[in-house]
PQR file of N, CA, C, O and H, with PARSE charges and radii, in Angstrom:
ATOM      1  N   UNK A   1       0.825  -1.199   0.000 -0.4000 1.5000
ATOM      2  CA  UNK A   1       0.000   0.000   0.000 -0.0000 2.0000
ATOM      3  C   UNK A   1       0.867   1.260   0.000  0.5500 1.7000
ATOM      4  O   UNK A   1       0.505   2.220  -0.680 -0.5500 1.4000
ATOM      5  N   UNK A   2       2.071   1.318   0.775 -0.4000 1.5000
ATOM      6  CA  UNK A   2       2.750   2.583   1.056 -0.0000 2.0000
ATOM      7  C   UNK A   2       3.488   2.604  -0.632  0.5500 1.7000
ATOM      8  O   UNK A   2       3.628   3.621  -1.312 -0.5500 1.4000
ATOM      9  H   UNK A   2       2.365   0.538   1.328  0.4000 1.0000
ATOM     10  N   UNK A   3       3.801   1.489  -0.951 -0.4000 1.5000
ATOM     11  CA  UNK A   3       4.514   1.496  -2.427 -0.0000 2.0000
ATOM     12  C   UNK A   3       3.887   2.284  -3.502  0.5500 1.7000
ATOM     13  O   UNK A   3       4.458   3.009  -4.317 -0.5500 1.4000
ATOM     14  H   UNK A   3       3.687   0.663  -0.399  0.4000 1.0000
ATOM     15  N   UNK A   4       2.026   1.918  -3.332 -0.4000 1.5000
ATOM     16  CA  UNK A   4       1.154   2.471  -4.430 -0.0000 2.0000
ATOM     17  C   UNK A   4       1.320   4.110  -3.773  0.5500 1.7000
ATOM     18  O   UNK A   4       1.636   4.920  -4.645 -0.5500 1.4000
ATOM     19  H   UNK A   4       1.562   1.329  -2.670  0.4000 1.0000
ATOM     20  N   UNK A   5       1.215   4.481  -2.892 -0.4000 1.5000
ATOM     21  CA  UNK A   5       1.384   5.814  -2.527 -0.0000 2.0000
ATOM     22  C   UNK A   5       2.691   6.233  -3.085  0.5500 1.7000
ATOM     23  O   UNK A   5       2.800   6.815  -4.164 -0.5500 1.4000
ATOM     24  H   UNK A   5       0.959   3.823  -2.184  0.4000 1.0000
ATOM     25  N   UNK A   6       3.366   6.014  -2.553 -0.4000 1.5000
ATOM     26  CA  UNK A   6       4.803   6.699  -3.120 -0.0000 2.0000
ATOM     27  C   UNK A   6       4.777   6.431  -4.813  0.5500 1.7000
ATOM     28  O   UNK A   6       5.545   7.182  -5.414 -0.5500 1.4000
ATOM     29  H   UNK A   6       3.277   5.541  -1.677  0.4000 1.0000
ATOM     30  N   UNK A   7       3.927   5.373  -5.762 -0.4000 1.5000
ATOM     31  CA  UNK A   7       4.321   5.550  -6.969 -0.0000 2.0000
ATOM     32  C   UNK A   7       3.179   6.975  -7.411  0.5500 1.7000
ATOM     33  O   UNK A   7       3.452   7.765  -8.315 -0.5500 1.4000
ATOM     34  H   UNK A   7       3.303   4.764  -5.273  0.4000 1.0000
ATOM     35  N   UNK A   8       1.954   7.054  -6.592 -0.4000 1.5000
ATOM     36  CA  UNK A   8       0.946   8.180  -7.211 -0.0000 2.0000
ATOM     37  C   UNK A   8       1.887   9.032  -6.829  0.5500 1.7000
ATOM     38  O   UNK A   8       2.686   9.340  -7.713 -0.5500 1.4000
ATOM     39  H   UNK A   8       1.732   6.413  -5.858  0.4000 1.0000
ATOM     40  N   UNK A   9       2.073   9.617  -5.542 -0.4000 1.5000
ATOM     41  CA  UNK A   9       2.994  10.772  -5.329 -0.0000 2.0000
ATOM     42  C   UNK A   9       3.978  10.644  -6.711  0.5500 1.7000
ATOM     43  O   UNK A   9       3.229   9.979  -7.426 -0.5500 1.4000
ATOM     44  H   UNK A   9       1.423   9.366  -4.824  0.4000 1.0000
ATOM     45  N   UNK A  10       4.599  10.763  -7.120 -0.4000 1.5000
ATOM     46  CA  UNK A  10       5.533  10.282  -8.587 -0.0000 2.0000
ATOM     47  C   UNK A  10       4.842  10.800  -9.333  0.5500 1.7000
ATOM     48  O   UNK A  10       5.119  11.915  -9.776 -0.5500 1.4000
ATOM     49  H   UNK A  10       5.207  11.303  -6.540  0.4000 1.0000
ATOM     50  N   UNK A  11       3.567  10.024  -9.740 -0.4000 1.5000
ATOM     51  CA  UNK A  11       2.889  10.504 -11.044 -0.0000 2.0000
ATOM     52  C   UNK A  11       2.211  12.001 -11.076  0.5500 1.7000
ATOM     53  O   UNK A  11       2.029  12.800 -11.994 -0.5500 1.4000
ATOM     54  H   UNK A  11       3.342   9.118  -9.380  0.4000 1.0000
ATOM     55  N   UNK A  12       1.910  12.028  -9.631 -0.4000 1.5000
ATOM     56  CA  UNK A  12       1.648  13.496  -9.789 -0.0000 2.0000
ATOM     57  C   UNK A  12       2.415  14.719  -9.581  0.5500 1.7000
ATOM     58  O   UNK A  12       2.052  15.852  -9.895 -0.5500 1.4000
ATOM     59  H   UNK A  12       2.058  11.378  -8.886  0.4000 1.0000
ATOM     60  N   UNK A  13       3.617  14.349  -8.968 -0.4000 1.5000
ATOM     61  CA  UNK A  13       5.025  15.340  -9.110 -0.0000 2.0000
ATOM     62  C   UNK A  13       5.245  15.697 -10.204  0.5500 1.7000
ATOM     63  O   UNK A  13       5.450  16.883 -10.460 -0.5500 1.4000
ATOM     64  H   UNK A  13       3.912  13.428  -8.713  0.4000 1.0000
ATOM     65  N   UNK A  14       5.258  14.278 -11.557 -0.4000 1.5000
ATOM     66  CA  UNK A  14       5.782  14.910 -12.693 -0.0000 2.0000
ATOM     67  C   UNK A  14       4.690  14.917 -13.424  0.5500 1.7000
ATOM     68  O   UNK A  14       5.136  14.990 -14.568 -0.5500 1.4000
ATOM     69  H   UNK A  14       5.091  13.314 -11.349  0.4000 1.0000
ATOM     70  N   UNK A  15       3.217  14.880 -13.514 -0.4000 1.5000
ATOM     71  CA  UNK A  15       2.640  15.285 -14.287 -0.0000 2.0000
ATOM     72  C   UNK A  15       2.123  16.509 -13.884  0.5500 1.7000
ATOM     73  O   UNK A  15       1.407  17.108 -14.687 -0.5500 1.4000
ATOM     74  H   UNK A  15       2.854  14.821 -12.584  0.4000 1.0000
ATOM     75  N   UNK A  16       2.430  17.175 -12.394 -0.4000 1.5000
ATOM     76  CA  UNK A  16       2.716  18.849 -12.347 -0.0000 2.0000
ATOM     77  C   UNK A  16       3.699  19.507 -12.966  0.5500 1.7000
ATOM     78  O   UNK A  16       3.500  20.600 -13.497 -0.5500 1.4000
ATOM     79  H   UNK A  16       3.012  16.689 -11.743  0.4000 1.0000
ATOM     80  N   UNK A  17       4.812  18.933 -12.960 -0.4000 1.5000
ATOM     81  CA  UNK A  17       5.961  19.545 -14.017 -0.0000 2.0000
ATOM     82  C   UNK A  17       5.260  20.003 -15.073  0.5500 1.7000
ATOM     83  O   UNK A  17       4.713  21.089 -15.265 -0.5500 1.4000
ATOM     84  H   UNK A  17       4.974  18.045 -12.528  0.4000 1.0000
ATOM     85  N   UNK A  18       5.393  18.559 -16.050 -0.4000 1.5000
ATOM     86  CA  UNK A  18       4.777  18.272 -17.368 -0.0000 2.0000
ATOM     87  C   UNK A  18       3.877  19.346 -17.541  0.5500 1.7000
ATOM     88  O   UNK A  18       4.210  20.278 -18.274 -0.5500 1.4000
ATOM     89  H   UNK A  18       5.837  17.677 -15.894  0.4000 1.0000
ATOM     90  N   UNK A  19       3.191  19.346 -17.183 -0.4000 1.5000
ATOM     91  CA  UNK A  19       1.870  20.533 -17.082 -0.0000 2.0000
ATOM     92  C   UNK A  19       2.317  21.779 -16.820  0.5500 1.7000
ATOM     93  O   UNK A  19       1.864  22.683 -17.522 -0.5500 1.4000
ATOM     94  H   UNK A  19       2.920  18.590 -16.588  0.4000 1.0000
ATOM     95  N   UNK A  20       3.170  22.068 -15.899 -0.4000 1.5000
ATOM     96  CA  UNK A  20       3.838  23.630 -15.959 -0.0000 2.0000
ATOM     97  C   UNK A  20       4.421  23.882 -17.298  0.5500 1.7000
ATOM     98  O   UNK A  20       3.977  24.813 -17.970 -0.5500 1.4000
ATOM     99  H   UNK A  20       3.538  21.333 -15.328  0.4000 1.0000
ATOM    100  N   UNK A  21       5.171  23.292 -17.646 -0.4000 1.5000
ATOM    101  CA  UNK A  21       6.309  22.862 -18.744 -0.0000 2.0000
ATOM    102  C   UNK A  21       5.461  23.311 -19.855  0.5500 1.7000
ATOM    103  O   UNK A  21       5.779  24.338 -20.455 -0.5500 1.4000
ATOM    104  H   UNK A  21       5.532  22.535 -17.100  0.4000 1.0000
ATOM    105  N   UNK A  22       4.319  22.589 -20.222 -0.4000 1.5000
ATOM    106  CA  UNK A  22       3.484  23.069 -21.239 -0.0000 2.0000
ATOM    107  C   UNK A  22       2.882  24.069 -21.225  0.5500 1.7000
ATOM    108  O   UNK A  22       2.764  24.824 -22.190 -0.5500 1.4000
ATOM    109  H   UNK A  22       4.060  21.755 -19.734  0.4000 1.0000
ATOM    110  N   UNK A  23       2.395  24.233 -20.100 -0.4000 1.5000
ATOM    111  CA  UNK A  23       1.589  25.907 -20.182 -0.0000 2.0000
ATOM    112  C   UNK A  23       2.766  27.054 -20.377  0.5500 1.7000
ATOM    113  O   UNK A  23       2.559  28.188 -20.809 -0.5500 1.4000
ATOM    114  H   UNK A  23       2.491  23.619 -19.316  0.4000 1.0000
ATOM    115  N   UNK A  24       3.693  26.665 -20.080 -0.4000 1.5000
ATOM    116  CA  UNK A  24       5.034  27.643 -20.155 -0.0000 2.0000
ATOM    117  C   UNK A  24       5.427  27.884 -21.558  0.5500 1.7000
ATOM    118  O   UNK A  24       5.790  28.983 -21.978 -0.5500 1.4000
ATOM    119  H   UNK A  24       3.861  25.744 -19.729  0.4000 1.0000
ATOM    120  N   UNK A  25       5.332  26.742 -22.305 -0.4000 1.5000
ATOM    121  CA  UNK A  25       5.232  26.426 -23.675 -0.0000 2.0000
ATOM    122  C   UNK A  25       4.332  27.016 -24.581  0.5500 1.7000
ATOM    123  O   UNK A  25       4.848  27.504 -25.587 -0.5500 1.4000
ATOM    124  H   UNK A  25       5.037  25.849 -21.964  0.4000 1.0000
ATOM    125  N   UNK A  26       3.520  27.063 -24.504 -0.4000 1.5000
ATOM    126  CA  UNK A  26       1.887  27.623 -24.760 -0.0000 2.0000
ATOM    127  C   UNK A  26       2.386  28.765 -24.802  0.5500 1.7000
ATOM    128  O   UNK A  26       2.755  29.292 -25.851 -0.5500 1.4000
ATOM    129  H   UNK A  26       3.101  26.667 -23.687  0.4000 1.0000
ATOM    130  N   UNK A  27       2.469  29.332 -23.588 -0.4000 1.5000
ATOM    131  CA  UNK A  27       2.524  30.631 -23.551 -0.0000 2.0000
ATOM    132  C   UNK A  27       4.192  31.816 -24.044  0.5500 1.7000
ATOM    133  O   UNK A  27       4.368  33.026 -23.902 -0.5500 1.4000
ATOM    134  H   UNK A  27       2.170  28.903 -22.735  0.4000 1.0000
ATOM    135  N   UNK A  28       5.118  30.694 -24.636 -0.4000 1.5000
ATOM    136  CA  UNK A  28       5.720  31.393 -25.283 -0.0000 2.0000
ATOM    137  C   UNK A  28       5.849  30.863 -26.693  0.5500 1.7000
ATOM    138  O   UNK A  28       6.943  30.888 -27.256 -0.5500 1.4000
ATOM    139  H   UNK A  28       4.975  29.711 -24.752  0.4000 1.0000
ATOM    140  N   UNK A  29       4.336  30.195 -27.515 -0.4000 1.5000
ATOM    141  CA  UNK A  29       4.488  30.262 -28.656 -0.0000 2.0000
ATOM    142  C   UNK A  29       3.886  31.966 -29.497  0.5500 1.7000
ATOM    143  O   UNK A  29       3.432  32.991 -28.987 -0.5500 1.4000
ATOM    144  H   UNK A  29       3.447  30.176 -27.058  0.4000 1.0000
ATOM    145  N   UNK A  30       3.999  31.814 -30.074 -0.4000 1.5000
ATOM    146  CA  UNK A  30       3.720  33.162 -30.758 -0.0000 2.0000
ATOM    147  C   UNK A  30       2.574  33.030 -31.265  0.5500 1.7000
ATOM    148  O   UNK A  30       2.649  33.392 -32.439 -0.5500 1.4000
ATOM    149  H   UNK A  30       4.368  30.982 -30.487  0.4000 1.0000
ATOM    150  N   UNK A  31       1.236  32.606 -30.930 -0.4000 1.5000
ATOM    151  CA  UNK A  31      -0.230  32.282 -31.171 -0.0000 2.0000
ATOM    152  C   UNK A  31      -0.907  33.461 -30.801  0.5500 1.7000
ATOM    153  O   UNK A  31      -0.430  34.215 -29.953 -0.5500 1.4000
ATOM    154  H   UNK A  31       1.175  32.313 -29.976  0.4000 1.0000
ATOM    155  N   UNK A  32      -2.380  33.766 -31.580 -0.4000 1.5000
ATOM    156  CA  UNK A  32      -3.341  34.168 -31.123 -0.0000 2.0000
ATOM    157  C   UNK A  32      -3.892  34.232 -29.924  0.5500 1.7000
ATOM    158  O   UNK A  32      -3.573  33.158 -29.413 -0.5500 1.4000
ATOM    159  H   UNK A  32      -2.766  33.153 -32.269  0.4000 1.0000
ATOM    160  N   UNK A  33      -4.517  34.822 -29.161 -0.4000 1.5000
ATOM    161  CA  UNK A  33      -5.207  34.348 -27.866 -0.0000 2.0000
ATOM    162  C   UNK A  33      -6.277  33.104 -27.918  0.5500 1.7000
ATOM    163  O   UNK A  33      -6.198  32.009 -27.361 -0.5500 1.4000
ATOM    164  H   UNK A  33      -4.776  35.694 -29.577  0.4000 1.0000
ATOM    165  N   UNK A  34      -7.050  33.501 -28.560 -0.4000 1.5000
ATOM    166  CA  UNK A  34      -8.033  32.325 -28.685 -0.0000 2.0000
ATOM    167  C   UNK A  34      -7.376  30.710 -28.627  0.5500 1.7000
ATOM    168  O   UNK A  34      -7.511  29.755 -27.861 -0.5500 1.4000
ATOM    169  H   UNK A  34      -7.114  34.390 -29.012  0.4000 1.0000
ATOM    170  N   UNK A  35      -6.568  30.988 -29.923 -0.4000 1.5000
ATOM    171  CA  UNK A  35      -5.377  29.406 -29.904 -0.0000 2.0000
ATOM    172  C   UNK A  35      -4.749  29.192 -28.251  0.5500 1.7000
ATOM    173  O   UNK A  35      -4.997  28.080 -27.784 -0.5500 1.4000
ATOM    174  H   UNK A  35      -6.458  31.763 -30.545  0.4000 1.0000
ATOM    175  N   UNK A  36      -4.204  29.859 -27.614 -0.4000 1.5000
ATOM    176  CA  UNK A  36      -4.088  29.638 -26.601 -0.0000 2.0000
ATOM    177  C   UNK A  36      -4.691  28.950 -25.610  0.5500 1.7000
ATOM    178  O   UNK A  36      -4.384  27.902 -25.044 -0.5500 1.4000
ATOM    179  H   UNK A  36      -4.003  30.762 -27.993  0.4000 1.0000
ATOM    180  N   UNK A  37      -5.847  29.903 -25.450 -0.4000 1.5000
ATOM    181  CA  UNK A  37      -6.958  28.936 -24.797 -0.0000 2.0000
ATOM    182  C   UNK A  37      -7.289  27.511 -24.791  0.5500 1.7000
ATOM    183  O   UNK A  37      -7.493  26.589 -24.001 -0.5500 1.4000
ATOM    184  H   UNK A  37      -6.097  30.755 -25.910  0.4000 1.0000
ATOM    185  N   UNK A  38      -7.240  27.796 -26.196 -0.4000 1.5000
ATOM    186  CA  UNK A  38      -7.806  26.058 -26.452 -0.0000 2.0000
ATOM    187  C   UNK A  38      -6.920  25.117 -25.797  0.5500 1.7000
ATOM    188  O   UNK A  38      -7.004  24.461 -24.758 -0.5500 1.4000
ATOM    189  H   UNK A  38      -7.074  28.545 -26.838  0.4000 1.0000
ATOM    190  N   UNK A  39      -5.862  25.268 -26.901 -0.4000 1.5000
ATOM    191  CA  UNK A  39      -4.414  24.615 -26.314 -0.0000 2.0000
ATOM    192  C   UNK A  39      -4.303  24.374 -24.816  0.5500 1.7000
ATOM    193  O   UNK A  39      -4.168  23.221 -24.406 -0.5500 1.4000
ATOM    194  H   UNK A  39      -5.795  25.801 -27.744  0.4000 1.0000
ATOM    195  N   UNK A  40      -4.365  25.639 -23.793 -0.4000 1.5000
ATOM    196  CA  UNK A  40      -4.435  25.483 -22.531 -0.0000 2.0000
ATOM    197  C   UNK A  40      -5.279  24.375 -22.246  0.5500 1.7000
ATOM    198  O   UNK A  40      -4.803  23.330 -21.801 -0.5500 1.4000
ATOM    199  H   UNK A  40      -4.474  26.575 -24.127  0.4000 1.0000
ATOM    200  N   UNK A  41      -6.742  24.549 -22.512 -0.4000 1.5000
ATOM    201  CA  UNK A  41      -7.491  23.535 -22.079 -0.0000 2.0000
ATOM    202  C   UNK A  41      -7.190  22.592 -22.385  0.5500 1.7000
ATOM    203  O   UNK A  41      -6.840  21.969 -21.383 -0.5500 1.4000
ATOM    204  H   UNK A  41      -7.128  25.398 -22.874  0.4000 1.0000
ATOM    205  N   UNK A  42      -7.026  21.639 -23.821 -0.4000 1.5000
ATOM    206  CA  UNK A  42      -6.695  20.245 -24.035 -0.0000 2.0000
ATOM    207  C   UNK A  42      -5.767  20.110 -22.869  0.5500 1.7000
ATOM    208  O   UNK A  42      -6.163  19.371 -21.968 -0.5500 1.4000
ATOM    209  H   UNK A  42      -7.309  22.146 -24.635  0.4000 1.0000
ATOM    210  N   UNK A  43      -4.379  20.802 -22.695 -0.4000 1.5000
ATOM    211  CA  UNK A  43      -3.367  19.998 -21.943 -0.0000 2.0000
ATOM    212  C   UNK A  43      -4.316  19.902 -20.554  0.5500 1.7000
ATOM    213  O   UNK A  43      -4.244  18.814 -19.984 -0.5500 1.4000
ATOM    214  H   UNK A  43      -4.058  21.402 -23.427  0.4000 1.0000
ATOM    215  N   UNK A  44      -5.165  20.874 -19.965 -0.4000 1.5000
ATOM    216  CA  UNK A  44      -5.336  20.570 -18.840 -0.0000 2.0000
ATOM    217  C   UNK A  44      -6.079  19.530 -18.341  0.5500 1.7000
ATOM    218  O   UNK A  44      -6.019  19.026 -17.220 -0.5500 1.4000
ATOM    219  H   UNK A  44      -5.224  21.758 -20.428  0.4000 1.0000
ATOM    220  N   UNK A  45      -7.348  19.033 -20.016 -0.4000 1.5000
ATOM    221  CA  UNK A  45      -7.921  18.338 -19.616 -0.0000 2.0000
ATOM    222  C   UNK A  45      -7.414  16.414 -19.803  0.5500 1.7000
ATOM    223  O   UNK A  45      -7.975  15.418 -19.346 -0.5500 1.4000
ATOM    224  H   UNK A  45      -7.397  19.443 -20.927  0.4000 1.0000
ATOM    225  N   UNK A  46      -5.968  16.564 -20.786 -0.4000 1.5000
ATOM    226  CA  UNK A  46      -5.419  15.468 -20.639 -0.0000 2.0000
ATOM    227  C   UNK A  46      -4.342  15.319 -19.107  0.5500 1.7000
ATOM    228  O   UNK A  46      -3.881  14.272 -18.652 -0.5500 1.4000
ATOM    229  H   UNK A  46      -5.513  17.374 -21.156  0.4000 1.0000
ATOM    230  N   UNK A  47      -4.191  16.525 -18.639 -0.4000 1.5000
ATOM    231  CA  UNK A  47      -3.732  15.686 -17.281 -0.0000 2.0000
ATOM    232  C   UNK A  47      -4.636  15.563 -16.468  0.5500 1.7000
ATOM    233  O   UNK A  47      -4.308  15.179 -15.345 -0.5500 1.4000
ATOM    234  H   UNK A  47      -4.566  17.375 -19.009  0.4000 1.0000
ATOM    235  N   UNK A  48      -5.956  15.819 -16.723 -0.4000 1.5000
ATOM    236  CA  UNK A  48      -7.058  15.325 -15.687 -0.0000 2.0000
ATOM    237  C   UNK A  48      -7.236  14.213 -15.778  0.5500 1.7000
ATOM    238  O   UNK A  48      -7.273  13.630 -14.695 -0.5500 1.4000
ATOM    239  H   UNK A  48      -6.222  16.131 -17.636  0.4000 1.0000
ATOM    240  N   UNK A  49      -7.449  13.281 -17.133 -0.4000 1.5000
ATOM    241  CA  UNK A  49      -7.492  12.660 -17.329 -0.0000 2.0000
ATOM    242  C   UNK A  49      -6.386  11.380 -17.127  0.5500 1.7000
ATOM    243  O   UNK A  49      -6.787  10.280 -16.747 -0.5500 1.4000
ATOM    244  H   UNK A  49      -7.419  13.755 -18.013  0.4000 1.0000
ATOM    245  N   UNK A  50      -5.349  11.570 -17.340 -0.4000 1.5000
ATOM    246  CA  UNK A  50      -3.971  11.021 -16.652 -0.0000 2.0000
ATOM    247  C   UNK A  50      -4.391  10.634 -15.264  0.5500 1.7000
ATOM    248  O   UNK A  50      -4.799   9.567 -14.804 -0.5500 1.4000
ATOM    249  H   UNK A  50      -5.023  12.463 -17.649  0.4000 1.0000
ATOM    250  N   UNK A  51      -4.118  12.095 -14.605 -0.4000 1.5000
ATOM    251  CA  UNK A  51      -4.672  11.531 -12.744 -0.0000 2.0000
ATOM    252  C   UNK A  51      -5.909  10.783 -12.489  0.5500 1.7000
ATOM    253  O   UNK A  51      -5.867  10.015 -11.527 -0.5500 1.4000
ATOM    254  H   UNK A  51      -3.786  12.961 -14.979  0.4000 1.0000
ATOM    255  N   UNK A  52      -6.891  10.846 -13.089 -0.4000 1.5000
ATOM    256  CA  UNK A  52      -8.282   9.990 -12.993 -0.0000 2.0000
ATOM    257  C   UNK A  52      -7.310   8.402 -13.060  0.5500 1.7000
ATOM    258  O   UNK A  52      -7.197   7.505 -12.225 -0.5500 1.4000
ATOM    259  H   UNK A  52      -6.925  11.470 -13.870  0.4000 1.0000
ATOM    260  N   UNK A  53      -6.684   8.585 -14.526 -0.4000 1.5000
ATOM    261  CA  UNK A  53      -6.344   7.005 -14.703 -0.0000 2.0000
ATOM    262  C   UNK A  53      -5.565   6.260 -13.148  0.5500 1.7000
ATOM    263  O   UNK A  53      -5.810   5.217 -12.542 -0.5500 1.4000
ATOM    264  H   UNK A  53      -6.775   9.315 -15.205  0.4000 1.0000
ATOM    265  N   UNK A  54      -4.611   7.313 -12.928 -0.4000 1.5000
ATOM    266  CA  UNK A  54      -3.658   7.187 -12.050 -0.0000 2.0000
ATOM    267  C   UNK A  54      -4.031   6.237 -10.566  0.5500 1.7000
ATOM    268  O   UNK A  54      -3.672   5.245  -9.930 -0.5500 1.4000
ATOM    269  H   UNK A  54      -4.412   8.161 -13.420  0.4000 1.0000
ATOM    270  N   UNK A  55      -5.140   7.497 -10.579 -0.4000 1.5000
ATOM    271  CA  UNK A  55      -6.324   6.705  -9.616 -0.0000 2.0000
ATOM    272  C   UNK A  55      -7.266   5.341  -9.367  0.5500 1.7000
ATOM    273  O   UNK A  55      -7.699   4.600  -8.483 -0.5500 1.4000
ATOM    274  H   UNK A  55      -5.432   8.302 -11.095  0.4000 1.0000
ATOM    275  N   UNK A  56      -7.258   5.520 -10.504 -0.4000 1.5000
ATOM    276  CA  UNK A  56      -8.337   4.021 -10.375 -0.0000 2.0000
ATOM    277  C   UNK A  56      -7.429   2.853 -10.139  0.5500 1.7000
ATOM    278  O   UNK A  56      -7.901   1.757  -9.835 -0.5500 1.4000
ATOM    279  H   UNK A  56      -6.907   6.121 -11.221  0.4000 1.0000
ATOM    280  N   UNK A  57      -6.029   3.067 -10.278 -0.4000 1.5000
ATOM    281  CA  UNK A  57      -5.062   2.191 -10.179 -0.0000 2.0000
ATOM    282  C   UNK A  57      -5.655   1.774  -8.504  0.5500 1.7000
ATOM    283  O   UNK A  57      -5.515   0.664  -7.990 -0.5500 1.4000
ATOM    284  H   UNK A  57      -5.646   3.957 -10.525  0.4000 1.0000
ATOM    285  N   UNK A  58      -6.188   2.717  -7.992 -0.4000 1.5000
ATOM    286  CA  UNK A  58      -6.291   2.260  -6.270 -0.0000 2.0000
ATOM    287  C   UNK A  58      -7.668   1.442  -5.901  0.5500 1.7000
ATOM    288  O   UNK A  58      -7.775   0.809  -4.850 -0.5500 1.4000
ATOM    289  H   UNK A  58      -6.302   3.619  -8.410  0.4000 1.0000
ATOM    290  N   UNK A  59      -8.884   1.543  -7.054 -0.4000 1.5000
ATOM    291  CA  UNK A  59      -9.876   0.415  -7.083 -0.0000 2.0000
ATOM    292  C   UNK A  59      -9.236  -1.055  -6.744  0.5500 1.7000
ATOM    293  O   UNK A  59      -8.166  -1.479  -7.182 -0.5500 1.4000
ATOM    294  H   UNK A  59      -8.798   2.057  -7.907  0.4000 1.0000
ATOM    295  N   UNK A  60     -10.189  -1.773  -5.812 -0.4000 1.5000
ATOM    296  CA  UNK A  60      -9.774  -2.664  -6.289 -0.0000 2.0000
ATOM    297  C   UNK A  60     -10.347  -3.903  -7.403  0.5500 1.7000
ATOM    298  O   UNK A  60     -11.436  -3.958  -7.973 -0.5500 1.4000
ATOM    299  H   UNK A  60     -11.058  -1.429  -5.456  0.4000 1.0000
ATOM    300  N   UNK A  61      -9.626  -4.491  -7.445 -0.4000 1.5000
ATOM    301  CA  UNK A  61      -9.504  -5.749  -8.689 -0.0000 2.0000
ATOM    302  C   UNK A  61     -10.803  -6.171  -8.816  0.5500 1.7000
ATOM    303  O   UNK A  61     -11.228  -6.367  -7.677 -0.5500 1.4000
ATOM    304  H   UNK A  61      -8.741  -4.447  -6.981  0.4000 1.0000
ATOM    305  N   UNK A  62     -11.687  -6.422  -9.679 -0.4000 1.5000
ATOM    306  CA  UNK A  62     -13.320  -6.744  -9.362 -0.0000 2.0000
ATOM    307  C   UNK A  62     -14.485  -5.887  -8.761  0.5500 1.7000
ATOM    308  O   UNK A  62     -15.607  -6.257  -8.419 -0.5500 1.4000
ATOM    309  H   UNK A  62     -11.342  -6.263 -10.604  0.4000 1.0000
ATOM    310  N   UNK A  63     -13.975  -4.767  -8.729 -0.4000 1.5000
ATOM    311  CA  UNK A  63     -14.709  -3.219  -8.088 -0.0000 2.0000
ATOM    312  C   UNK A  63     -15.684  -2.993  -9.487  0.5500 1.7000
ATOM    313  O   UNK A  63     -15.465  -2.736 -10.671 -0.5500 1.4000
ATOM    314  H   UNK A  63     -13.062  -4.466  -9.007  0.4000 1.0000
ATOM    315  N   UNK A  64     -16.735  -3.210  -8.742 -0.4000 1.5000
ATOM    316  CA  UNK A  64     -17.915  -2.670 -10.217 -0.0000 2.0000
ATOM    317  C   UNK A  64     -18.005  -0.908 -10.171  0.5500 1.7000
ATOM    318  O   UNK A  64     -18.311  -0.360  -9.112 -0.5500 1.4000
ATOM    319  H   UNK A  64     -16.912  -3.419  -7.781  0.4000 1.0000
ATOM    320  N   UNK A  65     -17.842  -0.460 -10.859 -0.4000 1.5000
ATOM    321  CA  UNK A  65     -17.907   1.096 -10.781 -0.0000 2.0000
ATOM    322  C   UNK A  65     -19.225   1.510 -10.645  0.5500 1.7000
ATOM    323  O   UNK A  65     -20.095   0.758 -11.085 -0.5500 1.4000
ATOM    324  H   UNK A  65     -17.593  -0.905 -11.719  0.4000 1.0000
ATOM    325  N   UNK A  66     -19.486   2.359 -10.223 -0.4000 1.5000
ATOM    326  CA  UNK A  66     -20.952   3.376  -9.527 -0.0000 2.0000
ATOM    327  C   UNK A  66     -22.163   2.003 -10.029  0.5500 1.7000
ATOM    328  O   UNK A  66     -23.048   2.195 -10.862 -0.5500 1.4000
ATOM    329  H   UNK A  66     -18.779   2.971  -9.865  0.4000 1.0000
ATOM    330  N   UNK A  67     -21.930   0.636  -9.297 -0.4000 1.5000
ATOM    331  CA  UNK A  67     -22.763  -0.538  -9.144 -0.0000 2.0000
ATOM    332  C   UNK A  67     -23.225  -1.191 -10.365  0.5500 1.7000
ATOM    333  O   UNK A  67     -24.219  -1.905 -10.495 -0.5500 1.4000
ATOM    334  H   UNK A  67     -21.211   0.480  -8.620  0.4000 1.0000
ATOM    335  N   UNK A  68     -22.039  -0.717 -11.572 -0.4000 1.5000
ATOM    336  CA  UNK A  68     -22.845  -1.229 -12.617 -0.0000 2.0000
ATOM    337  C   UNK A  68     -22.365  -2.920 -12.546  0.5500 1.7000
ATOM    338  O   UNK A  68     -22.860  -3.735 -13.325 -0.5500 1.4000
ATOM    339  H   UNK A  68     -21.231  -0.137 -11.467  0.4000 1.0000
TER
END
């Protein structure tokens, strides 16, 4: 159990980087505002999506999700 903790702690250390890293990126391409935005959002909503995954790693094995 302490192992799965210390590997999420990990995934979410560097997929805060990652995510700084890009918005940092973003914001020194030479784009429109609007393009920006967007851009912003996809990355934010693929590291939401990342940590969701990250997470379910902690279900366990045979866990029916919301009782289906």
């Amino acid at each position: 159990m302490i192992g799965e903790l210390i590997s999420l702690l990990i995934v979410v250390l560097v997929l805060g980087v990652v995510l700084w890293l890009l918005m940092w990126a973003i914001d020194m391409l030479p784009m429109e505002g609007p393009f920006k935005q967007v851009a912003k959002v996809i990355v934010v909503v693929i590291a939401v999506l990342v940590l969701i995954m990250a997470l379910l790693n902690f279900l366990p094995v045979g866990h029916h999700f919301l009782g289906c």
